[in-house]
C-alpha positions as CSV (number, residue, x, y, z in Angstrom):
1,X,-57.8,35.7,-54.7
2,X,-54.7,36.9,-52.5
3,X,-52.3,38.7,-54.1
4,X,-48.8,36.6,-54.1
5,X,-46.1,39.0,-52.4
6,X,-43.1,40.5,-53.4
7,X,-40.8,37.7,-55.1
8,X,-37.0,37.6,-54.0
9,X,-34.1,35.9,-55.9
10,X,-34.9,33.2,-58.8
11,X,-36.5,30.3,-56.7
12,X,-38.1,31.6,-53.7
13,X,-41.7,33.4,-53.7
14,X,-42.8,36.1,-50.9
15,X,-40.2,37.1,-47.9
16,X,-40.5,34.1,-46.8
17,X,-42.2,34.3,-43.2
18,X,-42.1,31.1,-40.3
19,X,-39.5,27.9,-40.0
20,X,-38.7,24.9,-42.9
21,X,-40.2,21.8,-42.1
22,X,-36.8,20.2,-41.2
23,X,-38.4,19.5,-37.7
24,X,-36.6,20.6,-34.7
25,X,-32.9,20.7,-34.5
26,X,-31.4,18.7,-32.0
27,X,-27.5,18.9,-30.5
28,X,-25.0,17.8,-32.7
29,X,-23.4,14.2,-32.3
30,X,-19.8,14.1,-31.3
31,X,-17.4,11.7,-32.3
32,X,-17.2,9.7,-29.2
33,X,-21.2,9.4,-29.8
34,X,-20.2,8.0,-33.5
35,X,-17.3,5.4,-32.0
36,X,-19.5,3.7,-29.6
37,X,-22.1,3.0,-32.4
38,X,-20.1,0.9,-34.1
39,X,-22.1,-1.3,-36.8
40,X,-19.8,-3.6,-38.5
41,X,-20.1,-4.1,-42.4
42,X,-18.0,-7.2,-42.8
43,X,-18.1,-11.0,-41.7
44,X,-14.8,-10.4,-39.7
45,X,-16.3,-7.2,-38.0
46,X,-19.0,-8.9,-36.6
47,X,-17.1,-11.8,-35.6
48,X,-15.2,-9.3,-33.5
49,X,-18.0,-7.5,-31.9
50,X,-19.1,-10.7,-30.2
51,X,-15.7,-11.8,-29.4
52,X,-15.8,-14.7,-31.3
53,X,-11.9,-13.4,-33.0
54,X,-9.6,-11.9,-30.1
55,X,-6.3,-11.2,-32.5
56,X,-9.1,-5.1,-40.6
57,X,-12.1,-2.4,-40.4
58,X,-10.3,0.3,-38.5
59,X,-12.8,-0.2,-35.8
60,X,-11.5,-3.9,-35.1
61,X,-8.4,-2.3,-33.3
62,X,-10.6,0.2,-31.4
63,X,-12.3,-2.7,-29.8
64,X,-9.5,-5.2,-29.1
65,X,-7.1,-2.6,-27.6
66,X,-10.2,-0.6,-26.4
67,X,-10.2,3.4,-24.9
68,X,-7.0,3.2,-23.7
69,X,-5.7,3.6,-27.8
70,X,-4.4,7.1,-27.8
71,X,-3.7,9.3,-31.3
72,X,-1.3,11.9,-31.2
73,X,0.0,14.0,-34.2
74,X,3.8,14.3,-34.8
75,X,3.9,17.1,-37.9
76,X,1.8,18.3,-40.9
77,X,4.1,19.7,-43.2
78,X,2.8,20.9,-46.6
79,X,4.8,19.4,-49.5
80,X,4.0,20.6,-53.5
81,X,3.9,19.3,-56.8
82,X,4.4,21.1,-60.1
83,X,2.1,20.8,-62.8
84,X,1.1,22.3,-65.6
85,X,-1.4,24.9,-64.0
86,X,0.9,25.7,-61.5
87,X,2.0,24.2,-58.2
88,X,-0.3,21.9,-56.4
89,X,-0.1,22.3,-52.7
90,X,-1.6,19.7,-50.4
91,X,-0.6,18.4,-46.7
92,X,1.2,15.5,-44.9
93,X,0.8,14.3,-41.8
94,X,2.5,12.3,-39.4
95,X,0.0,10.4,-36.4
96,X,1.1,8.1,-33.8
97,X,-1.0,5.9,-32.0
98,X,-0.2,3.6,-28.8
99,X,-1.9,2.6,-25.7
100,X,0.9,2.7,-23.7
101,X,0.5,-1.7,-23.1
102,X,3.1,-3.0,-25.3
103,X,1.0,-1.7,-28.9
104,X,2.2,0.9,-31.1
105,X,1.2,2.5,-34.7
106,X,2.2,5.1,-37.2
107,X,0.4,6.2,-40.1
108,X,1.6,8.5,-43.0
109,X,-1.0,10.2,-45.1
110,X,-1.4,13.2,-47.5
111,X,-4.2,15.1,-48.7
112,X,-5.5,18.9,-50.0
113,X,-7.0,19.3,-46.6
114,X,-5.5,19.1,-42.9
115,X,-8.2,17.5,-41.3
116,X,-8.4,14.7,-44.3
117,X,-4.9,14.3,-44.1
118,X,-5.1,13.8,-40.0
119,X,-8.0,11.8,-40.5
120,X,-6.6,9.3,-43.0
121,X,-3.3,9.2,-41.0
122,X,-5.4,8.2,-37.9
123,X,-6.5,5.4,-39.8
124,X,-3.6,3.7,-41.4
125,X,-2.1,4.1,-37.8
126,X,-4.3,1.7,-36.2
127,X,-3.9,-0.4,-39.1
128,X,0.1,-0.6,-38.8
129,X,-0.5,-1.6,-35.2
130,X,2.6,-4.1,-33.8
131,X,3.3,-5.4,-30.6
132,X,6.6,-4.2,-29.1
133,X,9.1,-6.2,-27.4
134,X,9.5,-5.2,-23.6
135,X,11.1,-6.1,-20.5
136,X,14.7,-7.3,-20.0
137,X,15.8,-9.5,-22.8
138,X,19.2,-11.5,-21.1
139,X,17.2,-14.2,-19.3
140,X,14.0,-15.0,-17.8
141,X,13.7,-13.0,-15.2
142,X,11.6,-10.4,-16.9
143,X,11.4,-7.6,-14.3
144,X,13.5,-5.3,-13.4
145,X,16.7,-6.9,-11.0
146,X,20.1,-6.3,-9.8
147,X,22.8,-8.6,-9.9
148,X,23.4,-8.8,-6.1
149,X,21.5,-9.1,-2.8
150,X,21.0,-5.7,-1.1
151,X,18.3,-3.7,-0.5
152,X,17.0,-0.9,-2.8
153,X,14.8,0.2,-5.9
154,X,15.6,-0.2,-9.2
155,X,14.8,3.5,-10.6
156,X,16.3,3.4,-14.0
157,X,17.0,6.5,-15.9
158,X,13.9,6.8,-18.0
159,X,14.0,7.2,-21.6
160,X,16.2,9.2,-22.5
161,X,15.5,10.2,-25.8
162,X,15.1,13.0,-28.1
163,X,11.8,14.6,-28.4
164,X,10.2,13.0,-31.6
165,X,11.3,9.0,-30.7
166,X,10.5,10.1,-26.8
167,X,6.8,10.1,-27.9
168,X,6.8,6.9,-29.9
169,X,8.6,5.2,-27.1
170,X,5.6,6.4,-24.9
171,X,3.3,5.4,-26.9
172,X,4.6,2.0,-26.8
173,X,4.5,1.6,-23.3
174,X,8.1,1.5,-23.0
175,X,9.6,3.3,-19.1
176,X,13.3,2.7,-19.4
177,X,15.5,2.8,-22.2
178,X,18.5,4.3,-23.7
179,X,19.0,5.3,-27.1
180,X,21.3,7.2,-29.4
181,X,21.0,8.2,-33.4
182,X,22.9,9.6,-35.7
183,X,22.2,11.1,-39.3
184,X,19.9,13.8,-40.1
185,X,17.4,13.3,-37.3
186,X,16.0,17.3,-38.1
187,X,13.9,15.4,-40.7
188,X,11.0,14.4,-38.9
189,X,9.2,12.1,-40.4
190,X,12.1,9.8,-41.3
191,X,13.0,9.8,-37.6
192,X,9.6,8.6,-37.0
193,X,9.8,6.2,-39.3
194,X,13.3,4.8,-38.2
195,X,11.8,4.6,-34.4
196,X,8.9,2.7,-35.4
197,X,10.9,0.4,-37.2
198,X,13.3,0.0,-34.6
199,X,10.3,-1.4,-32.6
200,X,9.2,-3.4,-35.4
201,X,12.6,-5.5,-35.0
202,X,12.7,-6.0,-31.7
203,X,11.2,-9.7,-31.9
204,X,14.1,-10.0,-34.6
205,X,16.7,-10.6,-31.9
206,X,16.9,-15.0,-30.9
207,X,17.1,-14.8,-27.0
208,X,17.7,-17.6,-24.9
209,X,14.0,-17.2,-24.2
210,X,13.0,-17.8,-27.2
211,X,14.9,-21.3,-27.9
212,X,13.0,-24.2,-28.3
213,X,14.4,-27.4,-25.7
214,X,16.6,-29.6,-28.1
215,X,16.0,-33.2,-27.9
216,X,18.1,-35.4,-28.1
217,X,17.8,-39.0,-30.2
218,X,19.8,-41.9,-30.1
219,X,21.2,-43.4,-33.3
220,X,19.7,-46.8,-34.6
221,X,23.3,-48.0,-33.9
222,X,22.9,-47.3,-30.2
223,X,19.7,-48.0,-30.0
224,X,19.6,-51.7,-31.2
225,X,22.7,-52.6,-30.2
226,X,21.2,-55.2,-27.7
227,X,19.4,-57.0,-31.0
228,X,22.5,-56.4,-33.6
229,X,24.4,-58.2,-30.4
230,X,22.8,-61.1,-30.4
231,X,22.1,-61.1,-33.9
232,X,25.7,-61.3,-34.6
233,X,26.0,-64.0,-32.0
234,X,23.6,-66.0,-33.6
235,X,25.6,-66.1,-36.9
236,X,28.7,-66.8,-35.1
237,X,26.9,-70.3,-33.4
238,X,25.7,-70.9,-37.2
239,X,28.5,-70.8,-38.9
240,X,30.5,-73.0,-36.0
241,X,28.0,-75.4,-36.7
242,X,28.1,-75.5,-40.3
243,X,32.2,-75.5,-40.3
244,X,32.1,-79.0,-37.5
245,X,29.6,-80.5,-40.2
């Protein structure tokens, strides 16, 4: 019988010579690998994979808005919380997504690791996903105009924006605008938040566009005057006749 070799540490046996039997290692899936294969787990999920809902699994949004959904992150700021053992650091990001069509999201998450906190932010971005309000809003024109007949181009100044509601603003799709804020706009993530809201109440505003066409009714009065006419004629002729009896 063979003598056993040498033994090293508390569970293995011998110097352990050749490969595992994991089989061979192949290359490494990406993410864009994981996104494509997309298996649904709910009755809505499914529905949506064959098209059968158009209008939430976080995949839903990735395949109604499709690749042209964008993620970018704003800030990860690390925020802390005493307790008892001492104070508890974890982090909080901020992550905007858009596809630059009229669609925008932000999502707000914390957690003890950055690329949890990213990831989860990611997540309840395309979740918070509105449509935004764009276009010229005083009539039904729509594109851009001027108010007189001559020839030229209709440039626009841009956005013109500060850096952090810039980005949302992008994101959104939006080209020209101009804005202004005032307050403590050095705090990030509330000036995020205040953009993204702006947005959010732009279908708030009752343009002429919007108003339904007002029909108008006639009152009974009007509209049976003919008969009420002739009804009180007929009375008239009655009561004649009973008076010369």
């Amino acid at each position: 019988m063979a003598k056993r070799g040498g033994e090293r540490g508390a569970f293995r046996r011998g110097f352990g010579g050749g490969r595992s039997n994991r089989g061979p290692r192949g290359r490494r899936r990406g993410r864009r690998d994981e996104e494509e294969k997309w298996v649904p787990v709910t009755k809505l999920g499914r529905l949506v994979k064959i098209r059968e809902i158009t209008s939430l699994e976080v995949q839903i949004i990735d395949q109604l808005i499709g690749p042209s959904l964008k993620d970018e992150v704003m800030k990860i700021t690390p925020v802390k919380k005493q307790t008892r053992a001492g104070q508890r650091t974890r982090f909080k990001a901020f992550v905007v997504v858009g596809d630059g069509k009229g669609h925008v999201g932000l999502g707000v998450k914390c957690s003890k690791e950055v690329a949890t906190a990213i990831r989860g932010a990611i997540i309840l971005a395309k979740l918070s996903v509105i449509p935004v309000r764009r276009g010229y809003w005083g009539n039904k024109i729509g594109k851009p105009h001027m108010p007189c007949k001559v020839t030229g181009k209709c440039g626009g100044a841009g956005i013109v924006a500060a850096r952090v509601p810039k980005k949302v603003l992008q994101f959104a799709g939006i080209e020209d605008v101009f804005t202004f804020s005032r307050g403590s706009t050095k705090t990030l993530g509330n000036f995020v938040k205040a953009t993204f809201e702006c947005l959010l109440k732009g279908y708030g505003f009752l343009t002429p566009d919007f108003w339904k066409e007002t029909h108008f009714t006639r009152s009974p009065f009007q509209e049976y005057s003919d008969l009420l006419g002739k009804l009180a004629k007929t009375l008239l002729l009655e009561e004649a006749a009973t008076v010369d009896v």
